[in-house]
MILOKE-633553 format. One record per residue (C-alpha): residue in one letter; x negated, y negated, z negated. Coordinates in Angstrom, 2 decimals. Layout:
N
+------+---------+---------+---------+
: rest :      c1 :      c2 :      c3 :
+------+---------+---------+---------+
:    a :       X :       Y :       Z :
...
+------+---------+---------+---------+
END
This chain:
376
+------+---------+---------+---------+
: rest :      c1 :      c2 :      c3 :
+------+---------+---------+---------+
:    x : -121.37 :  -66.53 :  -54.31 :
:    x : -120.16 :  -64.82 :  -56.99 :
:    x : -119.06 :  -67.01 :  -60.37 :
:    x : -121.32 :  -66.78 :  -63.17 :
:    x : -119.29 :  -67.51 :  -66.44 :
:    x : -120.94 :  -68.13 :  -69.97 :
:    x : -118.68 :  -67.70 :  -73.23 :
:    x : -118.54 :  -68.71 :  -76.70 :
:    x : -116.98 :  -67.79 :  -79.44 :
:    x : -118.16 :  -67.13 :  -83.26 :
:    x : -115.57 :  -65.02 :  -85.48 :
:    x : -113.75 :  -62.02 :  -84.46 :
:    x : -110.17 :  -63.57 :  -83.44 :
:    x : -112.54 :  -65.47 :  -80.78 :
:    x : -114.29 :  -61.86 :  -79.79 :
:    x : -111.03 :  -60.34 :  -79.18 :
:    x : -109.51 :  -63.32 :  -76.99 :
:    x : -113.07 :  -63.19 :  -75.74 :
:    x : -112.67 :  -59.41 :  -74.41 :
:    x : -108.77 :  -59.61 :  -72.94 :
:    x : -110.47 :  -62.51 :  -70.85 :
:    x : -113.35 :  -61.02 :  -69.64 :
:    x : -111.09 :  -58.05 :  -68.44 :
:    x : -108.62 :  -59.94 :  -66.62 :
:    x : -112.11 :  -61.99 :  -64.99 :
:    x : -113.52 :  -58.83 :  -63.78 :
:    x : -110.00 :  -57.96 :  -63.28 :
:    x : -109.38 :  -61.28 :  -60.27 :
:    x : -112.69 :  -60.87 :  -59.60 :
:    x : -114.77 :  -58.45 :  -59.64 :
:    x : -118.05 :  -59.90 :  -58.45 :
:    x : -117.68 :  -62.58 :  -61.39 :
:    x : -121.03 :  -62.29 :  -64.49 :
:    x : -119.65 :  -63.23 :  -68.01 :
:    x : -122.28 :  -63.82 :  -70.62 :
:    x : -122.48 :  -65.30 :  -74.27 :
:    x : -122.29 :  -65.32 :  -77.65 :
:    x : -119.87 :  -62.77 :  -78.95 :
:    x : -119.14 :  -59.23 :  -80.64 :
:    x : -118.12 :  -56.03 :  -79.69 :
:    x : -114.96 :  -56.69 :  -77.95 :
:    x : -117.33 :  -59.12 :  -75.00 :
:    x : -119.41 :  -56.12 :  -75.10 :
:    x : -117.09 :  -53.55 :  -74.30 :
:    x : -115.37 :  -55.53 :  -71.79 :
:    x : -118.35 :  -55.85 :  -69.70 :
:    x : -119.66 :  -58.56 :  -70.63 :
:    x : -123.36 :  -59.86 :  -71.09 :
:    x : -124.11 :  -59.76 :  -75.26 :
:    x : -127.01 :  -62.93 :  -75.36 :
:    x : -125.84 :  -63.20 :  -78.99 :
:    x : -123.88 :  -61.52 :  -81.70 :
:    x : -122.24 :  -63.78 :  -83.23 :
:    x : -121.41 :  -61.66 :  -86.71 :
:    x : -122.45 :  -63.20 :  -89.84 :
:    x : -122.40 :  -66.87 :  -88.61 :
:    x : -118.48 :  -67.49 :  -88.96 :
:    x : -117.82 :  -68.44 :  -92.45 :
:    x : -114.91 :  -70.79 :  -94.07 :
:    x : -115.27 :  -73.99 :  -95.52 :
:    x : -117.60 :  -77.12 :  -95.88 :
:    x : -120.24 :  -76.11 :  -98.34 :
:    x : -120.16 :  -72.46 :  -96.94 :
:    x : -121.75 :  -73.49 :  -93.53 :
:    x : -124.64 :  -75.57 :  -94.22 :
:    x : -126.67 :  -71.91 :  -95.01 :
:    x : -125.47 :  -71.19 :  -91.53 :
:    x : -127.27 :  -74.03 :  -89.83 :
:    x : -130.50 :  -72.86 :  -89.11 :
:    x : -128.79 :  -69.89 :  -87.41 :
:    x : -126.97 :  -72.19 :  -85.35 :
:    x : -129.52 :  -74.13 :  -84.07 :
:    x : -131.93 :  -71.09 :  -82.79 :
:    x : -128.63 :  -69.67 :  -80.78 :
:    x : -127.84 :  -72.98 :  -79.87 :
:    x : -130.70 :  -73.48 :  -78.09 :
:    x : -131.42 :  -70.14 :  -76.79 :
:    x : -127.85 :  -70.27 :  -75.36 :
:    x : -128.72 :  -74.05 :  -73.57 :
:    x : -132.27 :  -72.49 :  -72.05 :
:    x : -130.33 :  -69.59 :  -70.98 :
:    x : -127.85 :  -71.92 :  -68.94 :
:    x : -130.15 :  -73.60 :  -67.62 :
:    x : -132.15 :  -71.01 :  -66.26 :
:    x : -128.92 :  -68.77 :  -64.60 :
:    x : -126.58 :  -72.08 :  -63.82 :
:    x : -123.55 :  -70.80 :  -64.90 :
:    x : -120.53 :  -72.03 :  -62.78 :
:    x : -118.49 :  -72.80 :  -66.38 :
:    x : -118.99 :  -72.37 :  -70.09 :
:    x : -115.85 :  -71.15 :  -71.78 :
:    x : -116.01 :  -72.14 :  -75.25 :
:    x : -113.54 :  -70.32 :  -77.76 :
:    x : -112.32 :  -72.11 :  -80.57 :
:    x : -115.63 :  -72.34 :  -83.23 :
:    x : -115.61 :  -76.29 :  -82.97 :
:    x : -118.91 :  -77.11 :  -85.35 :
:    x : -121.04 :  -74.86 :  -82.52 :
:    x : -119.08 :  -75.16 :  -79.61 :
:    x : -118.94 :  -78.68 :  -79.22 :
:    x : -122.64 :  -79.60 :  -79.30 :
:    x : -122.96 :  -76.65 :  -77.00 :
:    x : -120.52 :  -77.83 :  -74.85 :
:    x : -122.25 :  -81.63 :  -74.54 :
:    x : -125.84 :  -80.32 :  -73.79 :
:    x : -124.14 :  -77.86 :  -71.02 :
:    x : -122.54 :  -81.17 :  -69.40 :
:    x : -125.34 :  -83.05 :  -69.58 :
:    x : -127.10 :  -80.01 :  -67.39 :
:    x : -124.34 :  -80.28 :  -64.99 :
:    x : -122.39 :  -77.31 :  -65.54 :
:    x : -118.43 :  -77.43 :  -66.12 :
:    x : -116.60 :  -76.84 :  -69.83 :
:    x : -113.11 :  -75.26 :  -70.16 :
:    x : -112.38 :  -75.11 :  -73.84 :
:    x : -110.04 :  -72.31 :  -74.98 :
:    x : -108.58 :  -72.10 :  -77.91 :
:    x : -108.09 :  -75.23 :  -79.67 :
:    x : -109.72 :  -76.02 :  -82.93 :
:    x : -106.95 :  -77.35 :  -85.36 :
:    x : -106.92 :  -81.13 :  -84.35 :
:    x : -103.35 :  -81.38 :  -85.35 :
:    x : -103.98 :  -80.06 :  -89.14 :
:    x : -107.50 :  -82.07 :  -89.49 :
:    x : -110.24 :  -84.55 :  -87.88 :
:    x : -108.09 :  -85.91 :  -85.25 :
:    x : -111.10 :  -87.32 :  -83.86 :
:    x : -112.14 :  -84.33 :  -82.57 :
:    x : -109.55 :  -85.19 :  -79.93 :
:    x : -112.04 :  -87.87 :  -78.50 :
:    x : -114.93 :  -85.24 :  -78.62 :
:    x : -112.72 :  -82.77 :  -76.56 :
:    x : -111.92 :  -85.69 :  -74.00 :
:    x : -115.50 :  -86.17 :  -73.58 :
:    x : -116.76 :  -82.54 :  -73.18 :
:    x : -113.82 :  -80.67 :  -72.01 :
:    x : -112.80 :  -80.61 :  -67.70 :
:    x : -109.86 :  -78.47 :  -68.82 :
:    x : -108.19 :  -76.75 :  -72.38 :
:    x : -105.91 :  -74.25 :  -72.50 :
:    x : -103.94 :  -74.28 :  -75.57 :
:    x : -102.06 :  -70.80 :  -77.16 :
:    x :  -99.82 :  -72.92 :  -79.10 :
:    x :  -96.87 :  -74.90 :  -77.21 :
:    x :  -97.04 :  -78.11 :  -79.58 :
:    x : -100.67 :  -78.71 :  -78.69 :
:    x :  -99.81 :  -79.10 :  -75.14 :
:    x :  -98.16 :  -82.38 :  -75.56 :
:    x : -101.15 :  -83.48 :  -77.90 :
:    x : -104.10 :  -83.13 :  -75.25 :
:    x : -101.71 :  -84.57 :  -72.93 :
:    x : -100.73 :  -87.90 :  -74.75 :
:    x : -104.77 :  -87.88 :  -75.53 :
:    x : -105.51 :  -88.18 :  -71.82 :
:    x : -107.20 :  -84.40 :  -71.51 :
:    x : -105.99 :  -82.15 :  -68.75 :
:    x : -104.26 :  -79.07 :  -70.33 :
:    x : -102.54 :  -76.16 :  -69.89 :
:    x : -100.19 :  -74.08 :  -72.26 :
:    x : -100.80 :  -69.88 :  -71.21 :
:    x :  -99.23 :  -68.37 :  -74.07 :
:    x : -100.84 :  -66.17 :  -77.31 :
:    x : -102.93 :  -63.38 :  -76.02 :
:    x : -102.04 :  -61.76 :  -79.29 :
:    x :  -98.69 :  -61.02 :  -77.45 :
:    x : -100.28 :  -58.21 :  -75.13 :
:    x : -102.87 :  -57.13 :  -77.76 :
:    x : -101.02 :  -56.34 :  -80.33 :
:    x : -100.02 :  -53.14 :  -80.08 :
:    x :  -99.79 :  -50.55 :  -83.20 :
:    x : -101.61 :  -47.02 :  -82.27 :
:    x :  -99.10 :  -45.14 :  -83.75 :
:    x :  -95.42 :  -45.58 :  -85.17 :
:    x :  -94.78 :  -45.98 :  -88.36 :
:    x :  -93.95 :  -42.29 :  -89.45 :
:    x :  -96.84 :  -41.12 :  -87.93 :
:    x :  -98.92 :  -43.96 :  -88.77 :
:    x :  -98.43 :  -43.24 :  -92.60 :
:    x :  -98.42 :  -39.89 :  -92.77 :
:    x : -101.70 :  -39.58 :  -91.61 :
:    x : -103.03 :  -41.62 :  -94.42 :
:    x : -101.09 :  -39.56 :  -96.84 :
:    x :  -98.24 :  -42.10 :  -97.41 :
:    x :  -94.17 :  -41.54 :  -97.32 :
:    x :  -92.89 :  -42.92 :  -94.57 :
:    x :  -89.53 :  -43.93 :  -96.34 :
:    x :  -91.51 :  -45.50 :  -99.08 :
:    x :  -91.96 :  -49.03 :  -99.14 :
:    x :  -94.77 :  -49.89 :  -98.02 :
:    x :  -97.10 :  -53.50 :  -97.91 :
:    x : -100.01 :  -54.50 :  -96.07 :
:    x : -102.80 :  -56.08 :  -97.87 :
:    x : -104.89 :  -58.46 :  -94.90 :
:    x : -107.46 :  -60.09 :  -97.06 :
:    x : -109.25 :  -62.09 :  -94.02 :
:    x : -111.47 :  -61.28 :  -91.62 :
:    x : -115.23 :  -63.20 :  -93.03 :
:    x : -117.16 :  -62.18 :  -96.35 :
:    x : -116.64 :  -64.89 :  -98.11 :
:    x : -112.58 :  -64.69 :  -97.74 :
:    x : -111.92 :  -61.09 :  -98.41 :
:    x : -114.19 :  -61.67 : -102.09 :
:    x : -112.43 :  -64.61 : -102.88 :
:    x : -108.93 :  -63.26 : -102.06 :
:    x : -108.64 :  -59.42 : -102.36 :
:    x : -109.18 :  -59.13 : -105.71 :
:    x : -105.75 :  -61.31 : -106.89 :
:    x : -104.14 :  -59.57 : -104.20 :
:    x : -105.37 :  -56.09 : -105.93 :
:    x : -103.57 :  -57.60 : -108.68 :
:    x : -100.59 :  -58.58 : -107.51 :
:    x :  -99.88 :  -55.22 : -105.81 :
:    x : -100.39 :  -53.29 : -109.52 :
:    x :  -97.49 :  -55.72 : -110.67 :
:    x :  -95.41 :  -55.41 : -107.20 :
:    x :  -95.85 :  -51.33 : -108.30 :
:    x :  -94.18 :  -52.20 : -111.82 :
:    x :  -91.53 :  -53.91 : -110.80 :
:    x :  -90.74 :  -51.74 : -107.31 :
:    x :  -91.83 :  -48.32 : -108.46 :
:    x :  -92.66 :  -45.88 : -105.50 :
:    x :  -94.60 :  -49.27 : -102.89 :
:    x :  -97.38 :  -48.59 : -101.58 :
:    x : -100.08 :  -50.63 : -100.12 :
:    x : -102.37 :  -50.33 :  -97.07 :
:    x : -105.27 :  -52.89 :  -97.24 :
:    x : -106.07 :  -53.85 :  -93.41 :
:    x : -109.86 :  -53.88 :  -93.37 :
:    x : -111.57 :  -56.17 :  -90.73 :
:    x : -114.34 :  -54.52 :  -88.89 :
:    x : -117.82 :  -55.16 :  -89.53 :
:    x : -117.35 :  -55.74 :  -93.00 :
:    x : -119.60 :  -54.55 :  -95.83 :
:    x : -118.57 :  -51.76 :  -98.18 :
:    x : -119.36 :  -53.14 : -101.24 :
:    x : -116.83 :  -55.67 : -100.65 :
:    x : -113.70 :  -53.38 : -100.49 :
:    x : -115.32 :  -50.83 : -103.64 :
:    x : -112.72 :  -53.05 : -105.78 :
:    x : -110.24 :  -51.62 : -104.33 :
:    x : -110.74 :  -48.17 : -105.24 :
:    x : -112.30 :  -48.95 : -108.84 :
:    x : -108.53 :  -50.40 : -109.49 :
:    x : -106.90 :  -46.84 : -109.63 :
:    x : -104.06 :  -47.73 : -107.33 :
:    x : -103.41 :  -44.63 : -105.93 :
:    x : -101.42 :  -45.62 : -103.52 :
:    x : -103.67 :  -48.00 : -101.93 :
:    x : -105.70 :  -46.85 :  -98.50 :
:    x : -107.77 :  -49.05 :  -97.05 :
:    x : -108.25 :  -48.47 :  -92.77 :
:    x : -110.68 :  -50.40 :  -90.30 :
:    x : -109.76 :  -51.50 :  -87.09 :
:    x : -106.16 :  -50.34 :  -86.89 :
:    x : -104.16 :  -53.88 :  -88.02 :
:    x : -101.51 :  -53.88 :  -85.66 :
:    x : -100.27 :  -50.11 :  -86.76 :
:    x : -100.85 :  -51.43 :  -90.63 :
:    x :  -98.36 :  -54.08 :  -89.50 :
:    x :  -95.89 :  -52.08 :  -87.90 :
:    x :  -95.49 :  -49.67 :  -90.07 :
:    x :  -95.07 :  -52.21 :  -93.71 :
:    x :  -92.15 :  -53.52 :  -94.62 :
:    x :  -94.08 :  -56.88 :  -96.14 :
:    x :  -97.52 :  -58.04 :  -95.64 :
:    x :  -99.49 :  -59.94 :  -97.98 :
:    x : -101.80 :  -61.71 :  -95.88 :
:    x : -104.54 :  -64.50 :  -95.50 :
:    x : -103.67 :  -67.66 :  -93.96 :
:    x : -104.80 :  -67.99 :  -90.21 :
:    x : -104.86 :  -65.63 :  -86.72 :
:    x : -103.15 :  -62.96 :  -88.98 :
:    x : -100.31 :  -65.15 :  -89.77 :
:    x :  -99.36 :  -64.79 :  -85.95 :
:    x : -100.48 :  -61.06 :  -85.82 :
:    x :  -97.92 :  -60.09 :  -88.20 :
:    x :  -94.76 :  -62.36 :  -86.78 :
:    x :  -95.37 :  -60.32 :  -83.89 :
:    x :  -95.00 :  -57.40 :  -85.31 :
:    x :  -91.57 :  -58.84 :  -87.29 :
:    x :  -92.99 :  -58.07 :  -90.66 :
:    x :  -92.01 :  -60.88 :  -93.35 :
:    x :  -95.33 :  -62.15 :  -95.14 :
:    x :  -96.52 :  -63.93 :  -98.25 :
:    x :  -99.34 :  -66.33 :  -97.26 :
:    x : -101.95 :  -67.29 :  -99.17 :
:    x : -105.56 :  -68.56 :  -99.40 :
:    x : -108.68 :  -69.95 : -101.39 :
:    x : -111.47 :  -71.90 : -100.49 :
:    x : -114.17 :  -72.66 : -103.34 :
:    x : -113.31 :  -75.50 : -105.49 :
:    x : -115.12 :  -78.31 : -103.77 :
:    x : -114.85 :  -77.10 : -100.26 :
:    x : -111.21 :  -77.84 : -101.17 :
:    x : -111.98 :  -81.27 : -102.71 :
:    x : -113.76 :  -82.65 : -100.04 :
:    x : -111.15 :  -80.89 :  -96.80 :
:    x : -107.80 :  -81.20 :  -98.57 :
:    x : -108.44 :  -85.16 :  -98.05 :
:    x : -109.17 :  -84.50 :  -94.57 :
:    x : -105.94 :  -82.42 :  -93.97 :
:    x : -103.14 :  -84.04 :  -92.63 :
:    x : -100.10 :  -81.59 :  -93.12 :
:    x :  -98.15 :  -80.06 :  -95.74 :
:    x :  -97.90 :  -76.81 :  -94.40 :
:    x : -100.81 :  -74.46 :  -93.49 :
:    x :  -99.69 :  -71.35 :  -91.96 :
:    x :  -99.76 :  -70.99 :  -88.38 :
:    x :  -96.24 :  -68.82 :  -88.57 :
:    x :  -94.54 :  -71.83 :  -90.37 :
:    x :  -96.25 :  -74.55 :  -88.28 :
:    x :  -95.08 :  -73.05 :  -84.75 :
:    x :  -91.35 :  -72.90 :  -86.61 :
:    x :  -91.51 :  -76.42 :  -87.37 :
:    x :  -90.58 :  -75.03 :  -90.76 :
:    x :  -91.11 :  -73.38 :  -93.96 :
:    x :  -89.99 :  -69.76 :  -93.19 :
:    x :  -92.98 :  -67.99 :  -95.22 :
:    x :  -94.03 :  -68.85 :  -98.73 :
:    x :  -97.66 :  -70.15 :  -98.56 :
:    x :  -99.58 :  -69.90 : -101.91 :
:    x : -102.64 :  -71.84 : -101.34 :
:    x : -105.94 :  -72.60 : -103.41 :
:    x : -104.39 :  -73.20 : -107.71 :
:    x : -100.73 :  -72.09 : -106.14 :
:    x : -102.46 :  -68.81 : -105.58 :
:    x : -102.01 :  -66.38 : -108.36 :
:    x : -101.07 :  -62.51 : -108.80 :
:    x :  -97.96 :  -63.30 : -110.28 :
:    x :  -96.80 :  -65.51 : -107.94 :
:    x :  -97.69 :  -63.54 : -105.28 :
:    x :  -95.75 :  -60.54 : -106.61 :
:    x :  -92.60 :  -62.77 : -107.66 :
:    x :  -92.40 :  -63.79 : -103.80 :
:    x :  -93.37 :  -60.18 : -102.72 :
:    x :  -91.05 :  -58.64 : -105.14 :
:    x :  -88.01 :  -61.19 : -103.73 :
:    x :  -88.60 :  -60.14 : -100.01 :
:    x :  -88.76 :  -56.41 : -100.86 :
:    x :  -85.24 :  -56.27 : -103.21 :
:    x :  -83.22 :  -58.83 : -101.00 :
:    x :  -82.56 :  -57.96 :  -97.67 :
:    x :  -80.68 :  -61.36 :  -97.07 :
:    x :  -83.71 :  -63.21 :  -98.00 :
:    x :  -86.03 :  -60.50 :  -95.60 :
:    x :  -83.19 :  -61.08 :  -92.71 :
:    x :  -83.60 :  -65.12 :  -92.92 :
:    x :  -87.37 :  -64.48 :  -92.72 :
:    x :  -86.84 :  -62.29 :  -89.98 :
:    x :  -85.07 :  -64.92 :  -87.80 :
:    x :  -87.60 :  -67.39 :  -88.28 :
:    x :  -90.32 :  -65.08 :  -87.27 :
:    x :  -88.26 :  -64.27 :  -83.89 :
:    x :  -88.10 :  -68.05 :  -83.26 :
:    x :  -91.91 :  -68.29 :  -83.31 :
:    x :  -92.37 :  -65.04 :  -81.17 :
:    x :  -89.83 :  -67.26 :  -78.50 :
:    x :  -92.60 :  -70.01 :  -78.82 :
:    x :  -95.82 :  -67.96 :  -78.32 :
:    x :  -95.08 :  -67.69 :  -74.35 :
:    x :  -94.51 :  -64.18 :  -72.61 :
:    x :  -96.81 :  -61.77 :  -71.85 :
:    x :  -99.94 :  -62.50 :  -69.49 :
:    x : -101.79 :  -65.13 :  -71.38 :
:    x : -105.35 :  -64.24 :  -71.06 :
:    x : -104.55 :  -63.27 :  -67.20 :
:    x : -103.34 :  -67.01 :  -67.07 :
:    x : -106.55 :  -68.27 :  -68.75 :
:    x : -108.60 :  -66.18 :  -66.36 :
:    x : -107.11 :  -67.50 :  -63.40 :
:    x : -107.44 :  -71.01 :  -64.86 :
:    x : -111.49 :  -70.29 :  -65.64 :
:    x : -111.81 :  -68.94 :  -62.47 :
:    x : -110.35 :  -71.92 :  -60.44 :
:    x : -112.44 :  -74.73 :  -62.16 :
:    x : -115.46 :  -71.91 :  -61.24 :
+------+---------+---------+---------+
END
């Protein structure tokens, strides 16, 4: 019999891990039926859409709780579904505050939980670790310091590497790249990645708008390319042509050639972070929640540090600017630095090859496929 796989995930780093698998699942077997909540990268790898999952991913405390009745109707049309079809496995994909109830109703129906992706236990709500314990017959973690974690918490694990390594790929080179959006390829150039949900691109774009107007002042001739997430309203990116930087362009859907082809990125904190070490580009990291999301999570929040690139190092490598710290002109003093100091840009540039060494080789969602498709 043929395995019958249902998937979760609820924001569009998740829908992109969430496509690479179900490829390499068709991929080892090509009998196999993938199903769940998702976007248009589980669509267009074959797999069953139950659920769109766009518009219920939002960041922060206060944020969610409008979400909630949402989650509840696809919660439970997602538990009736499984236990009509008895899937052999759920795979649930990061999205902790809906995956984990869904995840303990699908156990209680018999059916087996691999849990890919791990939410950020090791930055906030340790606990979680006990949920995971309880829910979870297997995780398979992208970072290698999370490994060590399930294992010391008594969860079977397995480390198969960043799928980001094989996705991201730019679709053009630089010269190319920036030519067709009217830039100078020997210009210097910045991308502008303002987040990926709503509620983070109007909360951090506009600073960012103004930081690049100063990082123009001071390094006459950049020029900025603001990496648009897909599925994102219009209104929301209007600001950046009622600035009059005229050497802004905004693009959809092409990141990893935005990435290639800058020379700095300017970027929110999160998947991106990873994205752009890939890609070798030194960043400035920054981000905002609203002011009492922040009160009531920065007590929860156990580290120091918040960007991925700089927690993988074990180090500071990138300057974060988070929340009050977060300001145009700070953002253009660090910018400015990296772009007129090559030593400074080299340093960052050996840090970032350090965390590419950590993110495992190529072949990570083939290894979580063949993982899935074992416990199936």
């Amino acid at each position: 019999m043929n395995p019958r796989i249902l998937l979760s995930c609820g924001e569009p780093s998740g829908d992109l891990y969430a496509g690479a698998l179900t490829r390499e699942l068709r991929a080892l077997a090509p009998g196999v039926a993938v199903a769940g909540l998702g976007g248009p990268e589980l669509a267009a790898a074959g797999g069953q859409l139950l659920a769109d999952y766009r518009g219920l991913a939002v960041t922060g405390l206060t944020e969610a709780i409008a979400k909630v009745p949402r989650s509840i109707r696809l919660l439970r049309q997602l538990v009736q579904w499984a236990r009509e079809e008895r899937p052999s496995v759920l795979v649930a994909i990061d999205f902790p505050d809906f995956n984990f109830p869904l995840a303990r109703r699908l156990r209680n129906l018999g059916i087996r939980v691999v849990y890919y992706i791990s939410p950020q236990i090791w930055a906030w709500r340790p606990g979680r670790l006990r949920t995971i314990r309880a829910i979870a017959d297997r995780m398979l973690v992208i970072f290698p310091f999370e490994e060590e974690i399930y294992r010391r918490g008594g969860v079977p694990v397995e480390f198969v590497g960043h799928p980001l390594v094989d996705l991201a790929e730019p679709s053009a080179p630089r010269d190319a790249f920036l030519r067709r959006l009217g830039l100078a390829p020997q210009a210097p150039t910045v991308a502008i990645l303002p987040g990926s949900r709503p509620n983070e691109v109007g909360r951090i774009l506009p600073d960012l708008l103004t930081a690049a107007e100063q990082i123009r002042r001071r390094v006459p001739g950049t020029q900025f390319v603001i990496a648009r997430a897909p599925h994102l309203g219009d209104g929301l990116f209007r600001i950046a042509t009622s600035r009059g930087l005229s050497s802004a362009v905004v693009i959809e859907g092409e990141t990893n050639a935005v990435l290639a082809s800058a020379d700095l990125a300017l970027t929110a904190s999160g998947t991106a972070t990873v994205q752009t070490a890939i890609h070798d580009t030194p960043m400035v990291v920054v981000y905002r929640l609203s002011p009492l999301t922040y009160l009531l999570g920065r007590r929860l929040v156990k580290l120091d540090t918040f960007g991925m690139v700089n927690l993988i190092a074990g180090e500071r490598i990138v300057p974060e600017l988070i929340q009050g710290g977060f300001t145009p002109e700070a953002v253009a003093d660090e910018a400015v630095s990296m772009l007129t100091d090559g030593a400074r840009a080299a340093r960052v540039r050996e840090g970032l090859a350090r965390v590419r060494a950590r993110l495992g080789g190529p072949g990570a969602s083939r290894r979580a496929a063949e993982a899935i498709l074992k416990l199936a």
